[in-house]
Backbone as XML, in Angstrom:
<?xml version="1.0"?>
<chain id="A" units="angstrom">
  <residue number="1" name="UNK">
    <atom name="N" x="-27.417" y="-19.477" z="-5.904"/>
    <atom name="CA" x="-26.169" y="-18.718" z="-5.899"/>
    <atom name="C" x="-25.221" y="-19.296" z="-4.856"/>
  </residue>
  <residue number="2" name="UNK">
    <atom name="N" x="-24.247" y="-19.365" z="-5.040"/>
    <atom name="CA" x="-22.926" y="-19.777" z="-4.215"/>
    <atom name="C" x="-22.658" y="-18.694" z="-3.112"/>
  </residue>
  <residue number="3" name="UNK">
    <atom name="N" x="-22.424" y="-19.167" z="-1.987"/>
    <atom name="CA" x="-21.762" y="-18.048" z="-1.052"/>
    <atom name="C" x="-20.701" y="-16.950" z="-1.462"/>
  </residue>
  <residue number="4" name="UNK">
    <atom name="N" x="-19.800" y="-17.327" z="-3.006"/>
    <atom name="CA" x="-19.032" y="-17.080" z="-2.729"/>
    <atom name="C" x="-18.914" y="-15.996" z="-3.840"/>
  </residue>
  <residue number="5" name="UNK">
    <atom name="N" x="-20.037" y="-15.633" z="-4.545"/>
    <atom name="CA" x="-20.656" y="-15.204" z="-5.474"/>
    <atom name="C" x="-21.649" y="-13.553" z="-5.015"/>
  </residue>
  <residue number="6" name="UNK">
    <atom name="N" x="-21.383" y="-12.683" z="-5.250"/>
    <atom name="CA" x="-21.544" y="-11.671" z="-5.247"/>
    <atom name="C" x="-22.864" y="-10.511" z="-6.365"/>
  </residue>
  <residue number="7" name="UNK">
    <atom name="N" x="-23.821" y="-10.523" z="-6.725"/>
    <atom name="CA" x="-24.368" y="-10.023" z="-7.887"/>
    <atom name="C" x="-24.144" y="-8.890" z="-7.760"/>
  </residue>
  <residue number="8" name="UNK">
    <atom name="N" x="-24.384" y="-7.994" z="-9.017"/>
    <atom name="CA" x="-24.419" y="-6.609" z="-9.251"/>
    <atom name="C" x="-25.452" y="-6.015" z="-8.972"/>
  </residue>
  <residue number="9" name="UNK">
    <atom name="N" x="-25.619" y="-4.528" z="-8.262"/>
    <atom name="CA" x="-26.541" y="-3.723" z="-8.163"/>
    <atom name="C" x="-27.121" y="-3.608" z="-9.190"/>
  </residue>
  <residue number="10" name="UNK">
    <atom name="N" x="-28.589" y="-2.678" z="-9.138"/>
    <atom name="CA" x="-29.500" y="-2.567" z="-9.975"/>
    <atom name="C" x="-30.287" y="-3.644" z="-10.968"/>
  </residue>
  <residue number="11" name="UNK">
    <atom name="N" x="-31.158" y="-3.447" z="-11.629"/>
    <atom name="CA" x="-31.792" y="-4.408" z="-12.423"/>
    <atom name="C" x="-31.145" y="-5.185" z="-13.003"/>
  </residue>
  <residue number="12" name="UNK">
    <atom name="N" x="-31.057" y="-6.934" z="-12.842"/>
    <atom name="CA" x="-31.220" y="-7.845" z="-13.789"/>
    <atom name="C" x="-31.192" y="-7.869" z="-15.177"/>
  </residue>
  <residue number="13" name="UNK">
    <atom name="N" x="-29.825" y="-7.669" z="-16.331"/>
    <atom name="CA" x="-29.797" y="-7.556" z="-17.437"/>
    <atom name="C" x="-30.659" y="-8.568" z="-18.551"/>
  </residue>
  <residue number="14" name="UNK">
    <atom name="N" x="-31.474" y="-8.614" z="-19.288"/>
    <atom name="CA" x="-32.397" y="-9.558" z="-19.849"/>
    <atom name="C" x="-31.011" y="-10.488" z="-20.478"/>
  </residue>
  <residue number="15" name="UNK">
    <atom name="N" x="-31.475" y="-11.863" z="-21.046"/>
    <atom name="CA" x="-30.849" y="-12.320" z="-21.785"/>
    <atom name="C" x="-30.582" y="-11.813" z="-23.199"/>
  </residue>
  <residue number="16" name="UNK">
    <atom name="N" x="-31.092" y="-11.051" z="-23.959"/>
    <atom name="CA" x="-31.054" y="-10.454" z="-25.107"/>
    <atom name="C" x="-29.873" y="-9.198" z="-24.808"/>
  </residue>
  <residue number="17" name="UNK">
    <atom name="N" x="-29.582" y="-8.779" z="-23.693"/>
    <atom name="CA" x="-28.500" y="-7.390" z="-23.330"/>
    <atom name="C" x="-27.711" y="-8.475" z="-23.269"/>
  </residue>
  <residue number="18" name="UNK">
    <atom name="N" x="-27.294" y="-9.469" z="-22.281"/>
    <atom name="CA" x="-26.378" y="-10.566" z="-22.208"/>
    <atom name="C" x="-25.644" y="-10.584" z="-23.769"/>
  </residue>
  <residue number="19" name="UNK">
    <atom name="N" x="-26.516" y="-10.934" z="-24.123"/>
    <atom name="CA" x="-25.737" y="-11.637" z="-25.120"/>
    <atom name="C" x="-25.381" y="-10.831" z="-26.487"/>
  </residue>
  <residue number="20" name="UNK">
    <atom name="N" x="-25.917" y="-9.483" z="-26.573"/>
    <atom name="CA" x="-25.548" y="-8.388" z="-26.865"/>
    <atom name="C" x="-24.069" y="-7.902" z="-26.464"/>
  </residue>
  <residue number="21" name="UNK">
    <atom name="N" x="-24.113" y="-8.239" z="-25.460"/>
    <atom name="CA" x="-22.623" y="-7.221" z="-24.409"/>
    <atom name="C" x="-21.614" y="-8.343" z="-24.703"/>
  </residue>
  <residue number="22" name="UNK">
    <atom name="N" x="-21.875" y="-10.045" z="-25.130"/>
    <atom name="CA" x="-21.124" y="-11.080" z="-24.688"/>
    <atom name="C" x="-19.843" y="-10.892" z="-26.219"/>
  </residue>
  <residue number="23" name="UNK">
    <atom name="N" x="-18.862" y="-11.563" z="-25.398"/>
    <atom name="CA" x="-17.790" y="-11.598" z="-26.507"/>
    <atom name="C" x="-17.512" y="-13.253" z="-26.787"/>
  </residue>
  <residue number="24" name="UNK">
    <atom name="N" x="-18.619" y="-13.861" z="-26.161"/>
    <atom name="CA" x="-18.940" y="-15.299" z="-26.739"/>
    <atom name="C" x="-18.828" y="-15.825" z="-28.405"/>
  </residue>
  <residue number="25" name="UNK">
    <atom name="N" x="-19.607" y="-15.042" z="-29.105"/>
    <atom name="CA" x="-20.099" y="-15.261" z="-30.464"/>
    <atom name="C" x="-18.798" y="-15.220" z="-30.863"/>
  </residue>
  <residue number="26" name="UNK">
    <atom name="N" x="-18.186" y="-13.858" z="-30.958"/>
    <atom name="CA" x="-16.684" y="-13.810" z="-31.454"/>
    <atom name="C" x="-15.238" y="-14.691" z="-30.905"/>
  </residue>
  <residue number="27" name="UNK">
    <atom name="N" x="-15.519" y="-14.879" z="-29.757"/>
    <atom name="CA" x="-14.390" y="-16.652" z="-29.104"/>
    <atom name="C" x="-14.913" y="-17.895" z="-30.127"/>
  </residue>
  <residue number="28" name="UNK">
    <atom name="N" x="-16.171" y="-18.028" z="-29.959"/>
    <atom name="CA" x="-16.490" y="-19.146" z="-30.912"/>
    <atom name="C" x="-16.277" y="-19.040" z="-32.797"/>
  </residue>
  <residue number="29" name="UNK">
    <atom name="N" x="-16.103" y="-17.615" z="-33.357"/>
    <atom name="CA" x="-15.323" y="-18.154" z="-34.665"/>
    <atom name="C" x="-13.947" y="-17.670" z="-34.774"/>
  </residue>
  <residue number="30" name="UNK">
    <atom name="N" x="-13.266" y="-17.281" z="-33.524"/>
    <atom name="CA" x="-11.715" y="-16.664" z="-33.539"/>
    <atom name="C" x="-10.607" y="-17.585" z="-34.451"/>
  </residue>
  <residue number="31" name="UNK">
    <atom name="N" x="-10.357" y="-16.886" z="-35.153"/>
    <atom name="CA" x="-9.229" y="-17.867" z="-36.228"/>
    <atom name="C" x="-7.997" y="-17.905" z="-35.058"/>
  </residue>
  <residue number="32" name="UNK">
    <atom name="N" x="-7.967" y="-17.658" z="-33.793"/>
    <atom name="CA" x="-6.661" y="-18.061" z="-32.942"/>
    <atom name="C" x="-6.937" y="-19.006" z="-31.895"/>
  </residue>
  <residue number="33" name="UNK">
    <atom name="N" x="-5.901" y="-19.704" z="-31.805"/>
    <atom name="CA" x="-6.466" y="-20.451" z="-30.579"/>
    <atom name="C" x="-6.040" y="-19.804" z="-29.252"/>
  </residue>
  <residue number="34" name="UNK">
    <atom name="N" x="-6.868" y="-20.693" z="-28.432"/>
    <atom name="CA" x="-7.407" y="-20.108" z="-26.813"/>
    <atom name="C" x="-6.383" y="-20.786" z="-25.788"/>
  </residue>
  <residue number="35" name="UNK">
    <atom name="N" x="-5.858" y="-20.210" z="-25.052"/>
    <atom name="CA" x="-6.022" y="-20.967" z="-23.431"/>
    <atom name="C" x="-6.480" y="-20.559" z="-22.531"/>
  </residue>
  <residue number="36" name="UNK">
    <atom name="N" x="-7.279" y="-20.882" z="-21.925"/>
    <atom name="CA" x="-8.442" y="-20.910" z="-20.384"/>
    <atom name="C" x="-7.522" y="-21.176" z="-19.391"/>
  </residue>
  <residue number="37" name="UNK">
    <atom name="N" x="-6.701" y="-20.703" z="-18.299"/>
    <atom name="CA" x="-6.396" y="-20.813" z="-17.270"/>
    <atom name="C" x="-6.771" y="-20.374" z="-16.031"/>
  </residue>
  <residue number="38" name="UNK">
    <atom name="N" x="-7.369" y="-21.203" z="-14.979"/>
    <atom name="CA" x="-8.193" y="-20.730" z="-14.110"/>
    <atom name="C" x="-7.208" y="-21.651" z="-12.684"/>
  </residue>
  <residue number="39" name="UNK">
    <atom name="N" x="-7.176" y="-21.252" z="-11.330"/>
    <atom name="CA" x="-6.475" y="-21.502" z="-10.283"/>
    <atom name="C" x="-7.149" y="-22.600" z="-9.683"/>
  </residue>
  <residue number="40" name="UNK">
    <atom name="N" x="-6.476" y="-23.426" z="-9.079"/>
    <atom name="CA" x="-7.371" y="-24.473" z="-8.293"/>
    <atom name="C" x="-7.920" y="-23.931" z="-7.217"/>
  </residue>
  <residue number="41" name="UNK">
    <atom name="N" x="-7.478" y="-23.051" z="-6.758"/>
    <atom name="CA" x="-8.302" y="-22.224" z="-5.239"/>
    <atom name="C" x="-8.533" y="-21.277" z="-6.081"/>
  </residue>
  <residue number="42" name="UNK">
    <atom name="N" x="-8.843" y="-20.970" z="-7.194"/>
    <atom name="CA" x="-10.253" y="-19.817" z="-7.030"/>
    <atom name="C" x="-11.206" y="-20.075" z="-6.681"/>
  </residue>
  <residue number="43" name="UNK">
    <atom name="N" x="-12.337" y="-18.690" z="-6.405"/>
    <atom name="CA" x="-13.730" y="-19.303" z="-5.964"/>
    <atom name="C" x="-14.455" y="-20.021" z="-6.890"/>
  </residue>
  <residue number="44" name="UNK">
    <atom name="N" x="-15.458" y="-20.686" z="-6.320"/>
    <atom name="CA" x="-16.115" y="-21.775" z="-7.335"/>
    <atom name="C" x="-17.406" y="-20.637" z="-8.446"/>
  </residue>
  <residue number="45" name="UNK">
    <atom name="N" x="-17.043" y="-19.363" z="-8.147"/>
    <atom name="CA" x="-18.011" y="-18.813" z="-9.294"/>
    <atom name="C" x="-17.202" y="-18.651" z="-10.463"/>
  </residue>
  <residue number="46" name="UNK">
    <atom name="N" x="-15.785" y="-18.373" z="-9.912"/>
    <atom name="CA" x="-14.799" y="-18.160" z="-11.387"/>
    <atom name="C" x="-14.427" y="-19.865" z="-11.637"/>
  </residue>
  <residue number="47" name="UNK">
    <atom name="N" x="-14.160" y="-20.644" z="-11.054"/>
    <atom name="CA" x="-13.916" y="-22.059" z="-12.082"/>
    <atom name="C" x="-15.193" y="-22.286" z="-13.147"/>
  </residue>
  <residue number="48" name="UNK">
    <atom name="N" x="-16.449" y="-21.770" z="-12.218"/>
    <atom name="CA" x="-17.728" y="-22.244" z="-12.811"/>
    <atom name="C" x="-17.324" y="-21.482" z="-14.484"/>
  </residue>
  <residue number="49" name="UNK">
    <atom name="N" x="-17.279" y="-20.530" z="-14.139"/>
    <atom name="CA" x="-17.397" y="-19.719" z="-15.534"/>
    <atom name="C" x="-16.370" y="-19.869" z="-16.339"/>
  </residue>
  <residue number="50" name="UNK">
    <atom name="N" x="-14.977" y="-20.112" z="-15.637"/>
    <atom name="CA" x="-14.146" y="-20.576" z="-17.061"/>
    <atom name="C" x="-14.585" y="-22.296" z="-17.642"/>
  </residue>
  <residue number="51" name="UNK">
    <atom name="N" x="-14.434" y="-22.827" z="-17.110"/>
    <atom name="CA" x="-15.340" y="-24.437" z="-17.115"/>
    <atom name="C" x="-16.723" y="-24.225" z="-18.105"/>
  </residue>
  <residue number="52" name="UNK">
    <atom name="N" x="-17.348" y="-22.981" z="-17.828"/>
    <atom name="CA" x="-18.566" y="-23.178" z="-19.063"/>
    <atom name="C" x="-17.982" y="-22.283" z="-20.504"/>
  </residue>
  <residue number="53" name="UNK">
    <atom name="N" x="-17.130" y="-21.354" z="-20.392"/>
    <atom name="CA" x="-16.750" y="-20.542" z="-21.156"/>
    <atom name="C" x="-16.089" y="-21.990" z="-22.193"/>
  </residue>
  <residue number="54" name="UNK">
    <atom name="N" x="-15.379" y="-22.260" z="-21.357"/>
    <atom name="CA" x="-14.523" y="-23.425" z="-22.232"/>
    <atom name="C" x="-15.883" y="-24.488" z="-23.063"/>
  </residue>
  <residue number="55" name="UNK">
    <atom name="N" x="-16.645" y="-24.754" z="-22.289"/>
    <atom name="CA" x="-17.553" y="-26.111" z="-23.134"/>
    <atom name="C" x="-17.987" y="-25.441" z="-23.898"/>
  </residue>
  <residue number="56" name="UNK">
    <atom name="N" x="-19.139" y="-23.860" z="-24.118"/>
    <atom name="CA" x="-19.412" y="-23.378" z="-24.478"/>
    <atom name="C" x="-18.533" y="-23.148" z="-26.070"/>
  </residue>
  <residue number="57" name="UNK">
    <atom name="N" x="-17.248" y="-22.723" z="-25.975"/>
    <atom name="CA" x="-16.325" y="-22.754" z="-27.445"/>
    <atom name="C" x="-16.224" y="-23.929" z="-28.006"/>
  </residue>
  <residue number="58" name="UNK">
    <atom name="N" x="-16.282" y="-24.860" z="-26.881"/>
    <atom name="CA" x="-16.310" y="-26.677" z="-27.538"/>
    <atom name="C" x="-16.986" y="-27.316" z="-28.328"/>
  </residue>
  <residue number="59" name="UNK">
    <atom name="N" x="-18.292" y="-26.335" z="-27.592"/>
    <atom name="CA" x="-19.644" y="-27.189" z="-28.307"/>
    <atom name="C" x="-20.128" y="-26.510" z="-29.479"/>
  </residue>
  <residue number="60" name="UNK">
    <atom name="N" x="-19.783" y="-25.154" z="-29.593"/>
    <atom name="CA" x="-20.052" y="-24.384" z="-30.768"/>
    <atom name="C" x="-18.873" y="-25.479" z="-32.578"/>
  </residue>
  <residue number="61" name="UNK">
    <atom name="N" x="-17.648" y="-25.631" z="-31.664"/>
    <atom name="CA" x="-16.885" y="-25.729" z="-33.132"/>
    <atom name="C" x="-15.388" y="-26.846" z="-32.488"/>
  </residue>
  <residue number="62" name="UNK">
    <atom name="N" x="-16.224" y="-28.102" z="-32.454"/>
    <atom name="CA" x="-14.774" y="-28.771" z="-32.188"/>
    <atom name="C" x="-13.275" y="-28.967" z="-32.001"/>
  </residue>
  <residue number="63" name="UNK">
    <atom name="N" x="-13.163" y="-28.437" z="-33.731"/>
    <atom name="CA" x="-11.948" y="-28.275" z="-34.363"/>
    <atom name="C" x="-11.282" y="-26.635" z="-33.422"/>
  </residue>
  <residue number="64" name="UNK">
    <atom name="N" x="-12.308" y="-26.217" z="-32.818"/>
    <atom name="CA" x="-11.776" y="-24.975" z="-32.183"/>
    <atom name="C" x="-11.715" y="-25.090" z="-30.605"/>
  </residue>
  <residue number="65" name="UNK">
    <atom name="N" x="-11.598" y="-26.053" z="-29.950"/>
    <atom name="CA" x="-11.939" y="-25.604" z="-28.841"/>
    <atom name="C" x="-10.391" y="-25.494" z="-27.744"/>
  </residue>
  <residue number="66" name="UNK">
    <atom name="N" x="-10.369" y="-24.857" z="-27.016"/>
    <atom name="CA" x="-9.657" y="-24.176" z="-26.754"/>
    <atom name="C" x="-9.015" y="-25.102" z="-25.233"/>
  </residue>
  <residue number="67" name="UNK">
    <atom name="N" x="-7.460" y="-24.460" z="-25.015"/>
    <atom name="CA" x="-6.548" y="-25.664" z="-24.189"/>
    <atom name="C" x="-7.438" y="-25.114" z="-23.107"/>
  </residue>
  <residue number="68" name="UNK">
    <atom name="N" x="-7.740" y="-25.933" z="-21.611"/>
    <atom name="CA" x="-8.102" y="-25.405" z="-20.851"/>
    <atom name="C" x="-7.239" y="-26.459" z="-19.582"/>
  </residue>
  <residue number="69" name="UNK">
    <atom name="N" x="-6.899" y="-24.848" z="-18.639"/>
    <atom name="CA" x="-5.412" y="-25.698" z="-17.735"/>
    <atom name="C" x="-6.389" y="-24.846" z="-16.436"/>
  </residue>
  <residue number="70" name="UNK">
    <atom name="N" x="-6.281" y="-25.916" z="-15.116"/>
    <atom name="CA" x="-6.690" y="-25.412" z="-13.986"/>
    <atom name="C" x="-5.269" y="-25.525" z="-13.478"/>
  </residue>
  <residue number="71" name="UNK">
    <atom name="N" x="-4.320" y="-24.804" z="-12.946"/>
    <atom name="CA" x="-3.196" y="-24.502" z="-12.390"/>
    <atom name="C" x="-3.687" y="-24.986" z="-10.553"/>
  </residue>
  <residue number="72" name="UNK">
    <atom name="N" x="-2.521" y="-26.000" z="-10.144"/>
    <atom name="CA" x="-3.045" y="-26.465" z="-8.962"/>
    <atom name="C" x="-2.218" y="-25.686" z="-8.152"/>
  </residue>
  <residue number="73" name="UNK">
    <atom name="N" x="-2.481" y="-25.439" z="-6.850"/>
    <atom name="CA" x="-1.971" y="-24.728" z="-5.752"/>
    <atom name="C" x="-1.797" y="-23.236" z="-6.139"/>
  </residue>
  <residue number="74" name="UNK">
    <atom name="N" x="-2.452" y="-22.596" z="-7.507"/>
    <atom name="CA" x="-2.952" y="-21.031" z="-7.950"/>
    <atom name="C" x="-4.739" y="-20.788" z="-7.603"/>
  </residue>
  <residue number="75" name="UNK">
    <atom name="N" x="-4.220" y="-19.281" z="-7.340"/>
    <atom name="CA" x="-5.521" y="-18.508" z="-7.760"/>
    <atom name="C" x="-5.489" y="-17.525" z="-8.522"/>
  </residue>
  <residue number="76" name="UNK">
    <atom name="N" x="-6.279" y="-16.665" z="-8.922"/>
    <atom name="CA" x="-6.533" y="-16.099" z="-10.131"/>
    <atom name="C" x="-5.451" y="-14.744" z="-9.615"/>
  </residue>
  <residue number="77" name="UNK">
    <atom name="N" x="-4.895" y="-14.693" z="-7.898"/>
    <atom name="CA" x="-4.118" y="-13.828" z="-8.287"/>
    <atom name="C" x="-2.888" y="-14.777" z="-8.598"/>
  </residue>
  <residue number="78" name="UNK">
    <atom name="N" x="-2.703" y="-15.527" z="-7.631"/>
    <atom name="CA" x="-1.142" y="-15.986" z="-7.780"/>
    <atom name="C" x="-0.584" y="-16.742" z="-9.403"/>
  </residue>
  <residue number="79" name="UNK">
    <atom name="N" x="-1.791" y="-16.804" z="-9.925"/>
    <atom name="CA" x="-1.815" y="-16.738" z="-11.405"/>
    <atom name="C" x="-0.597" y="-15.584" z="-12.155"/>
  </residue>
  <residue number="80" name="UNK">
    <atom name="N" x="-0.906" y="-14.622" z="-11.369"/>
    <atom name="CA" x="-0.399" y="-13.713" z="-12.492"/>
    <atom name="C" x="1.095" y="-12.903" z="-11.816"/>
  </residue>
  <residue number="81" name="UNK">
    <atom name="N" x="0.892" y="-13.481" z="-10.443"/>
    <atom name="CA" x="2.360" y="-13.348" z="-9.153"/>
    <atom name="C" x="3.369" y="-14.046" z="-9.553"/>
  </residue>
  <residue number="82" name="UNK">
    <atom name="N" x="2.524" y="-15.370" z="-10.303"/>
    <atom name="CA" x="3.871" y="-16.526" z="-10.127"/>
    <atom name="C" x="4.740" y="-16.701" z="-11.404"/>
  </residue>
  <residue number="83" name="UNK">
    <atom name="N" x="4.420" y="-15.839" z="-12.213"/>
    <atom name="CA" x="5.466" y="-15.463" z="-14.147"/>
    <atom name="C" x="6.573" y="-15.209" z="-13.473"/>
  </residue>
  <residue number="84" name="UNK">
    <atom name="N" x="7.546" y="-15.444" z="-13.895"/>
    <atom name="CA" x="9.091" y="-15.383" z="-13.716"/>
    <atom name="C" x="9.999" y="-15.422" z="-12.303"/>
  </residue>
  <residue number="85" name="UNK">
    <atom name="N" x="9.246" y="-16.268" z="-11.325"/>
    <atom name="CA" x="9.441" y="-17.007" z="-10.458"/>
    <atom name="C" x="10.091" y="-18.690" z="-10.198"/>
  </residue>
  <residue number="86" name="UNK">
    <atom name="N" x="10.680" y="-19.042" z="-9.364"/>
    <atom name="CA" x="10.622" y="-20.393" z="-9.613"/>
    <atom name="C" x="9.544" y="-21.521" z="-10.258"/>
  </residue>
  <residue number="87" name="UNK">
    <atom name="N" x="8.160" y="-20.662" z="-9.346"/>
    <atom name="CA" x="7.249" y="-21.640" z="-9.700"/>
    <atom name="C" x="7.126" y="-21.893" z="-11.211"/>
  </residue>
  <residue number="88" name="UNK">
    <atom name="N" x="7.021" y="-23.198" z="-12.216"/>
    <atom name="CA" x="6.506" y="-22.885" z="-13.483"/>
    <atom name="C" x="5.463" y="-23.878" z="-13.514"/>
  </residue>
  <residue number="89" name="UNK">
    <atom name="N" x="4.473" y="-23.726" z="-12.809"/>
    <atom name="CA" x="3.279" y="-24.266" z="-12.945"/>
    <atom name="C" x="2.406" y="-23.563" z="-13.821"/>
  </residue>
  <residue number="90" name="UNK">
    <atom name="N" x="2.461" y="-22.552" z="-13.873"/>
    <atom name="CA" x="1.414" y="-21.741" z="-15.166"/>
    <atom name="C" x="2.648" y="-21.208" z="-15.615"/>
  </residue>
  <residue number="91" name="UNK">
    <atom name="N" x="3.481" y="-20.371" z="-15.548"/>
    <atom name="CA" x="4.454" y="-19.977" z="-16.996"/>
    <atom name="C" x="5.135" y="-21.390" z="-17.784"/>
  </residue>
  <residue number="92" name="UNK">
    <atom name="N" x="5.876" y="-22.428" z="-17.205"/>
    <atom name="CA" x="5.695" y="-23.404" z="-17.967"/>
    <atom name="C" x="4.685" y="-23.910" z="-19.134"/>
  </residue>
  <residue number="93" name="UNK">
    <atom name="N" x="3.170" y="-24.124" z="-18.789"/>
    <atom name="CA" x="2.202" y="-24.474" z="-19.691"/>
    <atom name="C" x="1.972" y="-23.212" z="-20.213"/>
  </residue>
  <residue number="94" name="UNK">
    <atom name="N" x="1.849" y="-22.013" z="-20.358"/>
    <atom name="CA" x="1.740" y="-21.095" z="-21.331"/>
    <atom name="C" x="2.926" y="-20.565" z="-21.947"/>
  </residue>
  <residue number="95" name="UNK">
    <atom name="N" x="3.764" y="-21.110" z="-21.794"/>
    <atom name="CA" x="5.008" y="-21.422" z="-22.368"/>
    <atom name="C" x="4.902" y="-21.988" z="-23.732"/>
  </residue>
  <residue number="96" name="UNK">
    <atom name="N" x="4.509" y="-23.105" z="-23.152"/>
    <atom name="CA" x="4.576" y="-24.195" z="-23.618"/>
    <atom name="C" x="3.537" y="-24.060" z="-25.157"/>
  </residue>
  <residue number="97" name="UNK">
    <atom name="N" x="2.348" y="-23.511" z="-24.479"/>
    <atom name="CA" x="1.041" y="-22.932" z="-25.223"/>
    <atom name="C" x="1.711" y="-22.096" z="-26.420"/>
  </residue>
  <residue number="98" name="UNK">
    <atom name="N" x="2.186" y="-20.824" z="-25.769"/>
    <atom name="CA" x="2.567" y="-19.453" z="-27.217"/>
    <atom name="C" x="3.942" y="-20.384" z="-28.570"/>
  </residue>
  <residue number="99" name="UNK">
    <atom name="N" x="4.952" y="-21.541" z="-27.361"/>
    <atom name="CA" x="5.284" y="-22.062" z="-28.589"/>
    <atom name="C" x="4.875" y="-23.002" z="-29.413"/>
  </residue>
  <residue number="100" name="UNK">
    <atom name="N" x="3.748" y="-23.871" z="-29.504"/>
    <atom name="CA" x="3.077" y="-24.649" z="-30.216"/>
    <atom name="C" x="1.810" y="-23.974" z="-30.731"/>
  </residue>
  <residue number="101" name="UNK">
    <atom name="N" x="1.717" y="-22.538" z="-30.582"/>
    <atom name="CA" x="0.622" y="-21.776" z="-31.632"/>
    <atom name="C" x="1.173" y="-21.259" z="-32.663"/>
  </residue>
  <residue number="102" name="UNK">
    <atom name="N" x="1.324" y="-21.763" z="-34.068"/>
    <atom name="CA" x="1.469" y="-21.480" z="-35.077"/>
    <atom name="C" x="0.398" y="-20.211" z="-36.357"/>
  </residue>
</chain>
């Protein structure tokens, strides 16, 4: 585990509840496409997980796999601070994203 990484109280969910609870199965046949945007200073448990979320849709269905943008000098808050600001480091590319999804 990473320092920077936190687990949940109580018992250890089996892999069979995992993947029960997961909204994996349904990302991998979504008739829409995806973008993954994750901050360059987030912690390394959330890059980890958008980084596998993303291969994970990749490796299921090629033709589907989804844009994936690490926004540099963001984190997962200033992600969502920096929409209609000067900055267009992430509203630019999801900009950019909603008009080339047909």
């Amino acid at each position: 585990l990473h320092s920077d990484f936190m687990p949940p109280a109580g018992p250890r969910p089996t892999a069979q509840m995992q993947l029960a609870r997961s909204s994996l199965p349904e990302l991998r046949n979504a008739s829409f496409k995806l973008l993954i945007v994750s901050g360059e200073l987030d912690p390394r448990s959330l890059l980890a997980f958008s980084k596998t979320l993303h291969e994970s849709i990749c490796d299921a269905n090629s033709a589907h796999c989804p844009q994936y943008l690490i926004a540099k000098g963001q984190s997962h808050v200033s992600l969502v601070f920096s929409i209609d600001t000067a900055d267009k480091g992430v509203s630019g590319p999801v900009l950019a994203f909603i008009r080339n999804t047909h």
